[in-house]
C-alpha positions in Angstrom: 0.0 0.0 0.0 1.2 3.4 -1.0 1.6 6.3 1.7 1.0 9.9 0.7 3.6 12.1 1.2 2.2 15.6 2.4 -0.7 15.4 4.8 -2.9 18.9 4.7 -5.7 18.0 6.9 -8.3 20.7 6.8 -7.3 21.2 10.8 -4.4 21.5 9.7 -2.6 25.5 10.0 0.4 23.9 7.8 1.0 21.4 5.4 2.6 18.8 7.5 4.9 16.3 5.5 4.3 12.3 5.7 6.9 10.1 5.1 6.4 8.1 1.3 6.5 4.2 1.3 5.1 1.2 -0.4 4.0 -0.8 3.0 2.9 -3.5 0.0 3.0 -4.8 -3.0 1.1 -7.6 -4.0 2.9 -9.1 -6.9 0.2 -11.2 -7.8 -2.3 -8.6 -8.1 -0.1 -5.9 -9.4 -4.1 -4.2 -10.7 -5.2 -3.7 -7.3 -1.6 -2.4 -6.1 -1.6 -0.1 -9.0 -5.0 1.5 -8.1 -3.9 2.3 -4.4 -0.9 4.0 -5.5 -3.2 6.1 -7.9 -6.1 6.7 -4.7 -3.1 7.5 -2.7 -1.5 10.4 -4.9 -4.6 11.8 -6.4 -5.5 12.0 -2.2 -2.2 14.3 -1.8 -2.6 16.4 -4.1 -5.8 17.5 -3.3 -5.5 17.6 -0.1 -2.8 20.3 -1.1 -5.4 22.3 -3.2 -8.1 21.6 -0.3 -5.5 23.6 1.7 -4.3 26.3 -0.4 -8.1 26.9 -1.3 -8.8 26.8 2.3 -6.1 28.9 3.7 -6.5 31.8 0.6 -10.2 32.5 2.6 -8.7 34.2 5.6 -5.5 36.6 3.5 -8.6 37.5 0.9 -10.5 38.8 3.4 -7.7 40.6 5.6 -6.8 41.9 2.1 -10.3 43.2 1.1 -10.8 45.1 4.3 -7.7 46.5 4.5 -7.7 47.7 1.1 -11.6 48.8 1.2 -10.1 50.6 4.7 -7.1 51.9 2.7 -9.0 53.6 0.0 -11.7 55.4 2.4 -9.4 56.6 4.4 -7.5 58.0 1.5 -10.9 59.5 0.1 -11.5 61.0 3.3 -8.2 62.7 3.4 -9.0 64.1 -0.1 -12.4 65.2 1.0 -12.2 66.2 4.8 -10.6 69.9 3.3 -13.3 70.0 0.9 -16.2 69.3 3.0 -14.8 72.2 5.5 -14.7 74.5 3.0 -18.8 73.4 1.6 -19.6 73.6 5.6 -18.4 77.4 6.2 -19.9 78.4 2.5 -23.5 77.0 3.8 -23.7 78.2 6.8 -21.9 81.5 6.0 -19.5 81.5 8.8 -15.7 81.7 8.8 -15.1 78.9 11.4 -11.7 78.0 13.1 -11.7 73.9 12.5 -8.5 73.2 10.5 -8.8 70.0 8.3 -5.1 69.4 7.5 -4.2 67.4 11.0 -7.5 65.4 10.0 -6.5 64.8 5.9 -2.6 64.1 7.4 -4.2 61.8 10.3 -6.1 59.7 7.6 -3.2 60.0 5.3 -1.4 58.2 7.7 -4.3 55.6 8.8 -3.9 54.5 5.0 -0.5 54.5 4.9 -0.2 52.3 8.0 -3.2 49.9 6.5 -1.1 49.5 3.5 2.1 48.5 5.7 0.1 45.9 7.0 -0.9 44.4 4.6 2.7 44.3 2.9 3.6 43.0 6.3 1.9 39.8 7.0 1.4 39.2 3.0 -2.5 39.0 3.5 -2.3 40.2 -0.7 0.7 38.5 -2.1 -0.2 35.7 0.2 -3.5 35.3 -1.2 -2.2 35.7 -5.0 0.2 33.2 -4.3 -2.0 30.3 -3.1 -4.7 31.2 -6.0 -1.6 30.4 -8.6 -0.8 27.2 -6.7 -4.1 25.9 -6.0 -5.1 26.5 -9.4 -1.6 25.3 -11.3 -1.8 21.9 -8.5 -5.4 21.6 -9.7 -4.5 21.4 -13.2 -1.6 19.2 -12.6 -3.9 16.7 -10.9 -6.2 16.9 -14.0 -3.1 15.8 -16.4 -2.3 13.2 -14.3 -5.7 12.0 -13.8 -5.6 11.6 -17.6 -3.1 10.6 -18.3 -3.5 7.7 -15.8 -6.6 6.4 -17.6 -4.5 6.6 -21.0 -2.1 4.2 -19.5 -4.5 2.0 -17.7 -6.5 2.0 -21.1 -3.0 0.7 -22.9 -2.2 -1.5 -20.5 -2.6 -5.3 -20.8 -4.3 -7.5 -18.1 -2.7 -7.8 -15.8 -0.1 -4.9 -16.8 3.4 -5.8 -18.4 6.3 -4.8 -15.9 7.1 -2.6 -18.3 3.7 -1.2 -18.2 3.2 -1.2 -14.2 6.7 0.8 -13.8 5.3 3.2 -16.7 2.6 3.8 -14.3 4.2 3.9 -11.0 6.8 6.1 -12.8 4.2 8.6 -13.4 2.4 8.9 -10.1 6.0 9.8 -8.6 6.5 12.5 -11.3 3.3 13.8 -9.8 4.2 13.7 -6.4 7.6 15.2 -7.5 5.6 17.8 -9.2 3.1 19.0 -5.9 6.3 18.9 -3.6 7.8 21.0 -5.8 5.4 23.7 -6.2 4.7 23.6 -2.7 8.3 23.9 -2.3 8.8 26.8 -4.5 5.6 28.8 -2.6 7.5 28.5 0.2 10.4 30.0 -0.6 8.7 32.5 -2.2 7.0 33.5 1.0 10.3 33.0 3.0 11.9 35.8 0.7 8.6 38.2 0.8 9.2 37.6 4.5 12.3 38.2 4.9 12.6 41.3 2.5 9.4 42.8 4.5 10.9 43.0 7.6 14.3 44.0 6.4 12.4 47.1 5.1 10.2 47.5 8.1 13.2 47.1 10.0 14.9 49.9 8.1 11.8 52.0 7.7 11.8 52.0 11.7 15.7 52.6 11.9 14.7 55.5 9.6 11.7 57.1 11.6 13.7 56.6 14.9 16.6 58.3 13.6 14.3 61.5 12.4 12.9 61.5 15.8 15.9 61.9 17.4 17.2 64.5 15.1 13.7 66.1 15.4 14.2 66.3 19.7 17.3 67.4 19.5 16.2 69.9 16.9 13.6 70.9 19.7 15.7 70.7 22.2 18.4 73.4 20.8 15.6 75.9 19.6 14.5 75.4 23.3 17.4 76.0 24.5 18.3 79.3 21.9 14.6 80.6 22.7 15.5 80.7 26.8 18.7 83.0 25.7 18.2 86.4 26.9 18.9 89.1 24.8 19.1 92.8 25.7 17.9 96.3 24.6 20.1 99.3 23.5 17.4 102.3 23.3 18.9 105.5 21.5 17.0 108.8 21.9 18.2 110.8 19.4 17.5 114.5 20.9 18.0 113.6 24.5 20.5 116.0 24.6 18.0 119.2 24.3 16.0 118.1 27.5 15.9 119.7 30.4 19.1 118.8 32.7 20.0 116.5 29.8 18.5 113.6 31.2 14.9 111.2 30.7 13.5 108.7 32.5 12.7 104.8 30.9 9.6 102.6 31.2 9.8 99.3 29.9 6.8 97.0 30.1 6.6 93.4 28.7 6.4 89.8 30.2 8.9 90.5 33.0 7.2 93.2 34.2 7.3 96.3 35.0 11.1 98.7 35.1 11.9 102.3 35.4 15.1 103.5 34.8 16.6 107.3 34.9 19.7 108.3 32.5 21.5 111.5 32.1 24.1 112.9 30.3 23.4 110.2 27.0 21.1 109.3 24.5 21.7 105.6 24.9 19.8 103.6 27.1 20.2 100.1 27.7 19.2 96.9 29.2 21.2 93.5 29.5 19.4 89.8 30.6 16.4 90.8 28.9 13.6 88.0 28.4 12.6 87.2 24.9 9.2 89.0 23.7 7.8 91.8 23.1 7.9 95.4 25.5 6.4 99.0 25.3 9.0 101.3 26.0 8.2 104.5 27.5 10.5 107.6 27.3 9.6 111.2 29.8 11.6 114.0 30.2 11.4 117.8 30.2 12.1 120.5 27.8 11.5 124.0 28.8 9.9 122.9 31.9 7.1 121.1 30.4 6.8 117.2 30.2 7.3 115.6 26.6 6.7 112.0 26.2 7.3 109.4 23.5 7.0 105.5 23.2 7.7 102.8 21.1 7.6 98.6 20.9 10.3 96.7 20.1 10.9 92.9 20.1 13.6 91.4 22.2 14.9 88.4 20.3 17.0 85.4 21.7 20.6 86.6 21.9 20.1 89.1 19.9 20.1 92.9 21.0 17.3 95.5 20.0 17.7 98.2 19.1 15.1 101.3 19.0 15.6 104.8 18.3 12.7 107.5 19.4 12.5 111.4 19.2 11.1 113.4 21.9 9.1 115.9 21.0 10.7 119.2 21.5 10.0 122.0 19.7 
């Protein structure tokens, strides 16, 4: 009796290999030998399309909804900055929703879909068993055939020539299935592998722009807590009473006066970054003239404003 040699019981998550033997041969009856050797192939191979049919369900449908996902995720994207832009139009108002983080957040949704999909193979994979199921399914038919074309030429009870003819044939069949199986199987090894080479880079990549994106943040942290300073220049300070004026600078620190005589320059070190009002007083004649300005105050740098009282 003749063994199969690949067992893909319908349990089964794997195609589990058996080993091939002839437990017996009946000499005498070579017919009846003959016919269990043919029940015996024609039972592996398809119970290697039963499994490749069987196992294709599962990746179509992870591929379907993933895709389907994919693609309305993709449309939303397209049509979140759209519909925005319909919804302030119809009801007249100007609105301060901003659909980009939305589009980029389904962008990415897609994207990540996609990389699923590539990841575990549910596409490829499901491509691939379709071929093989459908090549093993025709291979069985030849054989099949081709088998009945050699029983029909046979002579009763078959030649030796004749029985080895046949028994020749049903291993080039088996051959054939453990071949193909074979060669899905490498095929998958390689998508495997080459998937999470490139996930493995991809990740390398992203991790490597994160850290160059927090260190980025971290130095334009560090820039933006500089102080920077303030060198105010008021240009006829000299024609004030007593040659002198007195400085008022508001801003986020607060609240400073400051008196200065004998100059036109003014300034102001270990200044925090931002905006201030500065407020120049002083006398001319013995009446009060005032003048102010704003200046920005920028990291490290030093600012530098120039006012005119107005004296006559």
């Amino acid at each position: 009796m003749y063994h199969a040699g690949i067992v893909a019981d319908a349990n089964q998550k794997n195609i589990r290999p058996a080993q091939v033997v002839a437990d017996t041969w009946d000499s005498a009856n070579p017919a009846e030998s003959l016919e269990a050797v043919r029940k015996a192939v024609e039972a592996e191979g398809q119970s290697a399309i039963n499994w490749y049919w069987k196992e294709k369900q599962a990746k179509s449908i992870f591929s379907r909804w993933i895709r389907l996902l994919a693609f309305l995720f993709t449309a939303a994207a397209g049509l979140a900055p759209i519909g925005t832009q319909l919804y302030r139009n119809i009801r007249g108002a100007a609105g301060s929703f901003d659909s980009g983080p939305v589009a980029s957040l389904c962008v990415g949704i897609a994207a990540a879909l996609l990389g699923l999909d590539k990841a575990f193979g549910y596409s490829s994979g499901w491509t691939r068993y379709v071929l093989t199921a459908t090549s093993l399914t025709k291979l069985l038919h030849e054989f099949r055939l081709d088998w009945i074309a050699l029983t029909a030429a046979a002579a009763a009870p078959p030649t030796v020539e004749q029985q080895a003819a046949m028994i020749q044939r049903a291993k080039d069949f088996v051959s054939t299935v453990q071949g193909m199986i074979m060669q899905e199987t490498k095929e998958w090894a390689t998508e495997f592998q080459s998937n999470m080479a490139q996930m493995e880079k991809d990740l390398k990549g992203q991790l490597d722009s994160l850290k160059a994106q927090m260190e980025k943040a971290a130095k334009e942290k560090e820039a933006a807590a500089q102080p920077g300073s303030i060198e105010l220049t008021v240009t006829n300070a000299d024609k004030s009473d007593g040659f002198q004026f007195h400085v008022v600078l508001e801003g986020t620190s607060g609240r400073f006066g400051d008196s200065v005589s004998n100059a036109k320059v003014w300034t102001r070190i270990d200044t925090v970054p931002g905006q201030y009002k500065v407020t120049i007083d002083a006398k001319a004649k013995g009446n009060p003239v005032s003048t102010s300005t704003v200046t920005a105050v920028k990291p490290g740098e030093t600012a530098k404003p120039s006012v005119t009282l107005p004296i006559a």
